[in-house]
Structures are given as C-alpha cells and as structure tokens.
Short mmCIF file of the C-alpha atoms (twelve columns), coordinates in Angstrom:
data_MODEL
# 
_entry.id   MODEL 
# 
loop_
_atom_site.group_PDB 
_atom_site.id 
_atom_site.type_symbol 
_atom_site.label_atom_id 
_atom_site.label_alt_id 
_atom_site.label_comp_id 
_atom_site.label_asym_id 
_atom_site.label_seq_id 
_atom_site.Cartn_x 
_atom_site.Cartn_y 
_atom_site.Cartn_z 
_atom_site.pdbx_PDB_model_num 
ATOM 1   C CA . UNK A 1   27.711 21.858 -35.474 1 
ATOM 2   C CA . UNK A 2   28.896 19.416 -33.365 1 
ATOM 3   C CA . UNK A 3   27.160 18.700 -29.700 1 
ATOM 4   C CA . UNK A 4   28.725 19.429 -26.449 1 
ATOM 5   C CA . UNK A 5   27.585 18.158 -22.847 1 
ATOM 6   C CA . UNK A 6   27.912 21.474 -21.431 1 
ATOM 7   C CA . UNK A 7   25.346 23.082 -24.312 1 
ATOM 8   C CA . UNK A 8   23.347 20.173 -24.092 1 
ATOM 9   C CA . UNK A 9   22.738 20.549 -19.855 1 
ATOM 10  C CA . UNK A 10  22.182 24.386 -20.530 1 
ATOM 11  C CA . UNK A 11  19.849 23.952 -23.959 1 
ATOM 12  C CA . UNK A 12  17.978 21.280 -21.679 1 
ATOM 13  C CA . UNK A 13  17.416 23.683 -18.238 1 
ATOM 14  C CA . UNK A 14  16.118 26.436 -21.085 1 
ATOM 15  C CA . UNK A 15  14.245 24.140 -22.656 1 
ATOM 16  C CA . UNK A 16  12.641 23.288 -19.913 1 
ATOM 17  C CA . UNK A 17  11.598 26.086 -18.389 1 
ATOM 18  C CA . UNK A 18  10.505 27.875 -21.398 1 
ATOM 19  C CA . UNK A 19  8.158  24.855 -21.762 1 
ATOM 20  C CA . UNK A 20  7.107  24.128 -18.461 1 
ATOM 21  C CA . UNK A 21  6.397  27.543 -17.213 1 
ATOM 22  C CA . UNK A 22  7.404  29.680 -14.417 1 
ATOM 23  C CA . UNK A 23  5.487  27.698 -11.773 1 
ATOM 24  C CA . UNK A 24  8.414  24.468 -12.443 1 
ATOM 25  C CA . UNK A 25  11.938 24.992 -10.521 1 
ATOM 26  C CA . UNK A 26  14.347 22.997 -12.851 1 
ATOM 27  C CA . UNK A 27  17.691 22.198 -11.452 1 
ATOM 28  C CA . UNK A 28  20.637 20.029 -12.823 1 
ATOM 29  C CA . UNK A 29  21.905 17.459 -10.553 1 
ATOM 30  C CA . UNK A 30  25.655 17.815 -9.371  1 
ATOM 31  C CA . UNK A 31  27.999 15.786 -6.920  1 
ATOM 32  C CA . UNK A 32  26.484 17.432 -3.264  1 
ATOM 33  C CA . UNK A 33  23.603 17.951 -4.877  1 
ATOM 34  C CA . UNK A 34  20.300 18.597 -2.427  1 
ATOM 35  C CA . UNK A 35  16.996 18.068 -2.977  1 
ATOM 36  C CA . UNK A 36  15.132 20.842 -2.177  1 
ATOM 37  C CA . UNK A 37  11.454 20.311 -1.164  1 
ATOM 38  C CA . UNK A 38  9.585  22.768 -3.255  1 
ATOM 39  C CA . UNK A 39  7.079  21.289 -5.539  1 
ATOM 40  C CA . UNK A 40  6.584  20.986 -9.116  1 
ATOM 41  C CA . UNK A 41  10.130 20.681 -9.464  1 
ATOM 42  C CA . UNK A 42  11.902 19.346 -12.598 1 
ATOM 43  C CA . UNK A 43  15.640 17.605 -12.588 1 
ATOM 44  C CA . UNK A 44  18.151 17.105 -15.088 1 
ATOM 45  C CA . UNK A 45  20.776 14.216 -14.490 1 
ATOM 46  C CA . UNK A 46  23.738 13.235 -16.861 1 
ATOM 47  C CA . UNK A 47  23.967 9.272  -17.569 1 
ATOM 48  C CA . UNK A 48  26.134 7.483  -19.154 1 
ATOM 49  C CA . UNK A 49  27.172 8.539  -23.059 1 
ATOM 50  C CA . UNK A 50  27.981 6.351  -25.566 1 
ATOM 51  C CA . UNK A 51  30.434 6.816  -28.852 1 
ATOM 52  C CA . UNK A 52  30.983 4.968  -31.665 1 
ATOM 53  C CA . UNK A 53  33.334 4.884  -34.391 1 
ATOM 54  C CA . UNK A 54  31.410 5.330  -37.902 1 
ATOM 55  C CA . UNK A 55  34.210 5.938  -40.013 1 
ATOM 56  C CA . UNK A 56  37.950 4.203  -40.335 1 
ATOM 57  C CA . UNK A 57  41.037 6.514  -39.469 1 
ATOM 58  C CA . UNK A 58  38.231 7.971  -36.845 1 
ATOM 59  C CA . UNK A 59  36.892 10.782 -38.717 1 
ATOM 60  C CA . UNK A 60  33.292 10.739 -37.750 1 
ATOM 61  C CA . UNK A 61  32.155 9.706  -34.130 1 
ATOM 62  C CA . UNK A 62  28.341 8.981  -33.175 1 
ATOM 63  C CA . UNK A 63  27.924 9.861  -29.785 1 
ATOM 64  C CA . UNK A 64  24.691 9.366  -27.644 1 
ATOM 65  C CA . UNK A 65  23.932 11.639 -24.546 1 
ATOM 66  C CA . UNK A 66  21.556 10.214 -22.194 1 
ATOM 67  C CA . UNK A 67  19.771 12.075 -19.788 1 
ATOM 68  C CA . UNK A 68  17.327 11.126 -16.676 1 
ATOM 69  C CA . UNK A 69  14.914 13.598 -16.095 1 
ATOM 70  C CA . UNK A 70  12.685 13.751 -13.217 1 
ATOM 71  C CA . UNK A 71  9.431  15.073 -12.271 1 
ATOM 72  C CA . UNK A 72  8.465  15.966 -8.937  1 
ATOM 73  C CA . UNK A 73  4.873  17.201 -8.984  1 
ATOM 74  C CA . UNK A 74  2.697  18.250 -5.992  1 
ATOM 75  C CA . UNK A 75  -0.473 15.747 -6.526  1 
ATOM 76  C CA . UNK A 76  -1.244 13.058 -8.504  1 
ATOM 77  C CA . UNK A 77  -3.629 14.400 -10.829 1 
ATOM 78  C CA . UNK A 78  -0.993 17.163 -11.432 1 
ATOM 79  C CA . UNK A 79  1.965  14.600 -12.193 1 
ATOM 80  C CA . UNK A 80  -0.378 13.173 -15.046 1 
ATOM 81  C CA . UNK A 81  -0.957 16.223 -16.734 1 
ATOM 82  C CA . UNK A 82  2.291  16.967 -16.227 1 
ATOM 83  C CA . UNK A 83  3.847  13.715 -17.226 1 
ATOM 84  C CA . UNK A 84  2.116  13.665 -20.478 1 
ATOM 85  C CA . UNK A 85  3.466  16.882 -21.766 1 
ATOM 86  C CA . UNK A 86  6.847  16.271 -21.175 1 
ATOM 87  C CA . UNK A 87  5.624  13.035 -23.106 1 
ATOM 88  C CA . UNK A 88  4.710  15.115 -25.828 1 
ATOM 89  C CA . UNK A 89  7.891  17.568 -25.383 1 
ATOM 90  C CA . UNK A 90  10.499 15.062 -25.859 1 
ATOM 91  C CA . UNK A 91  8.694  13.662 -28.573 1 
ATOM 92  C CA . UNK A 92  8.107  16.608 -30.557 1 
ATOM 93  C CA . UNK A 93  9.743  19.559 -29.408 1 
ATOM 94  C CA . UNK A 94  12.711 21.066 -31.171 1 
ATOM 95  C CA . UNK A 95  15.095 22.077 -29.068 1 
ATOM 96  C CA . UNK A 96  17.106 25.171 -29.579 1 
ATOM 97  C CA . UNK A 97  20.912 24.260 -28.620 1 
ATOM 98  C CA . UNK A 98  23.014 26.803 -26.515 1 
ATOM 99  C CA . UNK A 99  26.942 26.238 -26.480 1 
ATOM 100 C CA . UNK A 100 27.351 29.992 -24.505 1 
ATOM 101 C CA . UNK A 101 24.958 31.776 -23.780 1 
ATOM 102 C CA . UNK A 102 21.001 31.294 -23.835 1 
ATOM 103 C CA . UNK A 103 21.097 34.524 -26.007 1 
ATOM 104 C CA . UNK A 104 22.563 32.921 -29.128 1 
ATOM 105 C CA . UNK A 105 20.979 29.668 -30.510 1 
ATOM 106 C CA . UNK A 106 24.052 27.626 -32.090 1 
ATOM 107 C CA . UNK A 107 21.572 25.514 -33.628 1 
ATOM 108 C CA . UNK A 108 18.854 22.643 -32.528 1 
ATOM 109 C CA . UNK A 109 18.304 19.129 -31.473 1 
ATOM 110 C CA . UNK A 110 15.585 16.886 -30.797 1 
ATOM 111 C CA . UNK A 111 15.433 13.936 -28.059 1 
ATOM 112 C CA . UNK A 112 14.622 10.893 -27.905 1 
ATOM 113 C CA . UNK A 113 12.605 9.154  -25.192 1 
ATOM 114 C CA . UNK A 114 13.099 5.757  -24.320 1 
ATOM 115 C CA . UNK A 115 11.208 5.611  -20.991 1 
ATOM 116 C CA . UNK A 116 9.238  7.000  -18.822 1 
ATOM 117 C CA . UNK A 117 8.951  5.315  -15.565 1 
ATOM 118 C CA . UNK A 118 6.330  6.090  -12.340 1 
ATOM 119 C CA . UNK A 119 7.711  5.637  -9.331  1 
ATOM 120 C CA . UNK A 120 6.076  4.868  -6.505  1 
ATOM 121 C CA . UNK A 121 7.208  6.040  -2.350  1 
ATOM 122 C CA . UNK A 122 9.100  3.856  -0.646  1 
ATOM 123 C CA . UNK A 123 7.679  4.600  2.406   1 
ATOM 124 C CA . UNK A 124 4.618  6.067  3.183   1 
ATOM 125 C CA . UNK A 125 5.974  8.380  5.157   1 
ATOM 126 C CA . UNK A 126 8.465  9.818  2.815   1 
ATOM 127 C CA . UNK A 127 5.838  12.778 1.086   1 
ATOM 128 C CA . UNK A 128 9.361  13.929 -0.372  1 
ATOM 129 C CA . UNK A 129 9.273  10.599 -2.745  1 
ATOM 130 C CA . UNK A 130 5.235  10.869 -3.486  1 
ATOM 131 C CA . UNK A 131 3.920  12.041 -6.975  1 
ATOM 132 C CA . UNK A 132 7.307  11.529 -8.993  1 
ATOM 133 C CA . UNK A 133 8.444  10.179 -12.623 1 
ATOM 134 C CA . UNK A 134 11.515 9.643  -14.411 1 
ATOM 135 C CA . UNK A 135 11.779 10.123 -17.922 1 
ATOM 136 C CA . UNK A 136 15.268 8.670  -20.187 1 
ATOM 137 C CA . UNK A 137 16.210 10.711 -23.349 1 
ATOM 138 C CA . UNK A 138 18.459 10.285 -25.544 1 
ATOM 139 C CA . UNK A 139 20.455 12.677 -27.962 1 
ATOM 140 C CA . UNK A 140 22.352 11.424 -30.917 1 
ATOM 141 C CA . UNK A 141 25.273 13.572 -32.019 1 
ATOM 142 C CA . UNK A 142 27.402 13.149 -35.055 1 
ATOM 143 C CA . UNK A 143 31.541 14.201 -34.045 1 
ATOM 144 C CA . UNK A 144 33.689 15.148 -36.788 1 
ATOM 145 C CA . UNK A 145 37.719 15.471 -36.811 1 
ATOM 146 C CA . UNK A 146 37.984 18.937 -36.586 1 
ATOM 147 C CA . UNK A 147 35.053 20.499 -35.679 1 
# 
C-alpha cells in the first residue's frame, strides 16, 4: 500500500474526530481558507514533503508527509488537557488510512511528532489567538515503481 496526500488529509480529519470527540470542529486548511471563531477547534495544514531515492534505477522512493496541526481550545486549563492527548495520539495511535471513502480502511499508519509548540497572543486583544498550540507530525511512506 503505498500513501497518498489526499488519503492521508482525509485518514487525518477521521482520525481526528473519532479521537477528539464531537465537541472538536476539525477543518483542513485550504488557499481562502477562514478561520472561523468557534472554539475547541482542531486544524490540519499540509507542509512541505520530502522524497528520497532509496534504491538505484528509482524503484523505491521514501517520502515524508509533514503536517502542522493546530489546537484552538477555549481556556487554558482546557488546551492542557487537550494538548496532552493529542500528545499521546500522535504518539501512539494507529491510524486507520482512507484512500476513498471513510467506509473502507485501505490500511494504517502511525505519525510521528516532532514538536509541539505553545503559542502565545500577539496582542492582548486578539482572544482569536489566546489558548492555541501547534503540533508537527510526520508520516514516512515507502513508494514503489508500480504501485
């Protein structure tokens, strides 16, 4: 099974959800893209991907999908609890993958997190930029010729 960016944005958003609960709104971020102001709110953002050759004649390609994800809570004691179980989520959680359609698992994948950074409001009077975090995953996928 080889990894696509599309399965990988829709696997995450199910993910997600599933996880986090009803209460969470989680969104991918697109060009035009608005913040809305509705709190907890979860976001998914494509970074850049890496790919490297791992075999001559190109026959197998490592590729790494990186991901910001952001969490928009509505208190501070809230965005701990919170934080720390996406901590523990992209640590340990399996996730399944979804190529199609959320009704047929393709297969899994698990993440890895490289950060997880607080951030802190610009401006005091910007409530939209209080109680946030930014977590960066990664997701290694192996590419072969022909699949």
């Amino acid at each position: 099974m080889s990894l696509k960016q599309f399965g990988l944005d829709r696997s995450l958003i199910v993910g997600l959800r599933e996880e986090m609960g009803d209460r969470f709104k989680v969104d991918l971020v697109f060009d035009g893209y608005t913040m809305p102001a509705e709190r907890p709110l979860i976001t998914i953002e494509n970074m850049q991907s890496n790919y490297e050759i791992l075999s001559k004649e190109r026959e197998a390609i490592q590729a790494i999908y990186r991901y910001q994800i952001g969490l928009y809570d509505v208190n501070s004691v809230d965005l701990s609890i919170n934080k720390e179980r996406l901590v523990d989520m992209f640590n340990f959680k399996r996730f399944n993958y979804f190529e199609t359609s959320p009704d047929n698992i393709e297969g899994f994948f698990y993440c890895e997190l490289t950060a997880v950074t607080p951030m802190l409001a610009s401006d005091i009077s910007k409530r939209s930029e209080y109680d946030r975090a930014y977590f960066d995953i990664e997701i290694e996928s192996i590419k072969r010729r022909g699949c």
